[in-house]
BATI-777662 format. One record per residue (C-alpha): x, y, z; residue in three letters. Coordinates in steps of 0.25 Angstrom, whole numbers, plus 5000, padded with zeros to 4 digits. Layout:
XYZala ...
This chain:
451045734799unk 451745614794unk 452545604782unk 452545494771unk 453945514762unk 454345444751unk 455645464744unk 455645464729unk 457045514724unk 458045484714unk 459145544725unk 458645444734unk 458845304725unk 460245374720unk 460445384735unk 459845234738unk 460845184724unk 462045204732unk 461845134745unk 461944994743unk 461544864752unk 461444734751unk 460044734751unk 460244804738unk 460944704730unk 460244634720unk 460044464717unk 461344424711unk 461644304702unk 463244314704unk 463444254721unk 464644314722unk 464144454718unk 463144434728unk 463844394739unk 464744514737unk 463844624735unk 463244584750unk 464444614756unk 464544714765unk 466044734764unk 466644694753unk 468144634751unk 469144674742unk 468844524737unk 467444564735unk 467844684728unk 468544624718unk 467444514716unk 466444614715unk 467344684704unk 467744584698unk 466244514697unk 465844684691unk 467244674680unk 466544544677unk 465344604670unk 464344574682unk 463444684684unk 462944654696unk 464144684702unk 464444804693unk 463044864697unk 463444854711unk 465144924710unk 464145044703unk 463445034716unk 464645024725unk 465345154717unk 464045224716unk 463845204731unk 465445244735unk 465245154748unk 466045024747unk 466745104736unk 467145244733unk 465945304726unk 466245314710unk 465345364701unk 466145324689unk 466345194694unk 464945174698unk 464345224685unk 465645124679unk 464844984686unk 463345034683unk 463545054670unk 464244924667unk 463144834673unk 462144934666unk 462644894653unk 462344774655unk 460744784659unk 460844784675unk 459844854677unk 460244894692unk 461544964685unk 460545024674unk 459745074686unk 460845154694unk 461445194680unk 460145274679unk 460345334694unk 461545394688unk 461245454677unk 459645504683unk 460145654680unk 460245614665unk 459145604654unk 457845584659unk 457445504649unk 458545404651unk 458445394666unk 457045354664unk 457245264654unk 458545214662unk 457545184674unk 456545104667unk 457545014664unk 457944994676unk 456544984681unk 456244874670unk 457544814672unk 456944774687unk 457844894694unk 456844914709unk 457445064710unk 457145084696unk 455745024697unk 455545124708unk 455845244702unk 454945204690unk 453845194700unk 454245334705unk 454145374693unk 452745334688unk 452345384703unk 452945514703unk 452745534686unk 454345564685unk 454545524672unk 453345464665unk 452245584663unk 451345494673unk 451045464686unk 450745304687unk 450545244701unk 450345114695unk 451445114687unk 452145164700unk 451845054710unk 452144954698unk 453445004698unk 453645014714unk 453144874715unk 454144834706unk 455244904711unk 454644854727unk 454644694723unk 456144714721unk 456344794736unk 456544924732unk 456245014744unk 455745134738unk 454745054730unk 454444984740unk 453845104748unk 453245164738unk 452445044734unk 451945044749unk 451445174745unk 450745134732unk 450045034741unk 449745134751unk 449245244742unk 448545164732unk 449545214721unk 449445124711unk 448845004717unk 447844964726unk 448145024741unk 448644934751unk 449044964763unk 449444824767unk 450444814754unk 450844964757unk 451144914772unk 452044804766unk 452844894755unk 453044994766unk 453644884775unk 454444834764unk 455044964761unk 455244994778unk 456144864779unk 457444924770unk 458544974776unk 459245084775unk 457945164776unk 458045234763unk 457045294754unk 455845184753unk 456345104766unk 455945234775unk 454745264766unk 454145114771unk 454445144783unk 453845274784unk 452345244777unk 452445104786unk 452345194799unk 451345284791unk 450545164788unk 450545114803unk 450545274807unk 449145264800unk 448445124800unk 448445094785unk 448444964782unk 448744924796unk 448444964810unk 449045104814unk 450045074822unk 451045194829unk 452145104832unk 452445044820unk 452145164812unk 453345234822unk 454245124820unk 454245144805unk 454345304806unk 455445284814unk 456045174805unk 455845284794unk 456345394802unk 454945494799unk 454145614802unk 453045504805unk 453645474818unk 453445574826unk 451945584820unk 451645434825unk 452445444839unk 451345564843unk 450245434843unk 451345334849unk 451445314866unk 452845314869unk 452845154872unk 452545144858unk 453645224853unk 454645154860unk 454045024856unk 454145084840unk 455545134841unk 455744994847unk 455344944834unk 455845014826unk 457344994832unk 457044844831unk 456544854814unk 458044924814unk 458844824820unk 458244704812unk 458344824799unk 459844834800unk 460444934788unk 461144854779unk 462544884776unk 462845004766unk 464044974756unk 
């Protein structure tokens, strides 16, 4: 029997919050800020430009030091100085600090978080715009259950690459939750989601539900070696249940594939 898995816990984004790529960082007006913040190593002269651009009042940079001590990899992890950078930044309205400032606090008042979120959310936050969608989906915190009001908020959060959405809007396509099915647009949200690396949460997910959809001809013809390929990018039950239908020359063409999508799919580097 195979397996569709979907992972829909704040552990999770707390966990997916403290790795930090340089696919992860956001459009910036300051050049120089930039052009640091891709770094893969940084300098002691990019430290001190980086601190020097966070003393200065740029919240940008002040967002990313709470990141940096949050995540205790380029340097020692801090609580107190990574609650220190989000909160400044936060004070200001940046709404990415606001967003992780809820993270933090999401054992407090109820009431607050939520309230904490939907800023975020409405301030154009793709994690938080997410979460309100698992939320309307899963009737967490509204009394309600809305799959419109779910996939509004998953497309939202999709259109602005976030993984998580990203999969789970393939799966309001695929199920009909609160749109029209599509398995076409299902395929394409799934296939969005399948290209992030590290495989983590939604990136896995795509995968997986991509194989399913070849593994079962939905929207497209069935076809067992794709479908392994994707099981195996994902690293799924479903594997063994498609290799039974599989000769072994279309296994070995699969795995061929599927080593190929991961040397063009490189990790990026993790600070």
């Amino acid at each position: 029997m195979y397996q569709r898995t979907w992972v829909l816990s704040l552990v999770f984004i707390l966990f997916v919050s403290c790795i930090l790529t340089a696919q992860q960082i956001p459009d910036s007006t300051n050049n120089r800020l930039v052009t640091i913040l891709h770094l893969s190593v940084l300098t002691a002269h990019d430290w001190d430009a980086l601190f020097a651009e966070a003393d200065s009042g740029n919240a940008e940079a002040q967002y990313w030091l709470g990141r940096i001590y949050d995540a205790g990899r380029l340097l020692p992890k801090d609580a107190e100085k990574s609650m220190h950078w989000y909160q400044k930044p936060a004070e200001q309205g940046y709404a990415p600090a606001e967003y992780f400032l809820c993270l933090m606090h999401a054992n407090r008042e109820e009431l607050e978080n939520e309230r904490c979120m939907w800023r975020a959310a409405e301030n154009g936050v793709p994690e938080a715009q997410f979460w309100i969608g698992v939320a309307y989906e899963q009737n967490l915190w509204f009394g309600i259950t809305d799959k419109q009001e779910a996939f509004k908020w998953f497309k939202r959060a999709a259109e602005h690459d976030q993984v998580d959405a990203e999969a789970a809007l393939g799966r309001c396509y695929e199920a009909g939750e609160g749109v029209e099915q599509n398995y076409h647009l299902a395929r394409e949200w799934y296939r969005k989601a399948a290209e992030h690396v590290p495989d983590l949460g939604g990136a896995g997910q795509g995968r997986n539900e991509l194989g399913l959809l070849y593994m079962d001809g939905l929207g497209l013809p069935k076809d067992y070696v794709q479908a392994y390929m994707w099981f195996s990018l994902a690293g799924t039950e479903n594997l063994s249940a498609v290799q039974v239908e599989m000769t072994p020359a279309q296994i070995i063409r699969a795995q061929q594939m599927a080593d190929e999508w991961k040397k063009q799919h490189p990790d990026p580097a993790i600070y």
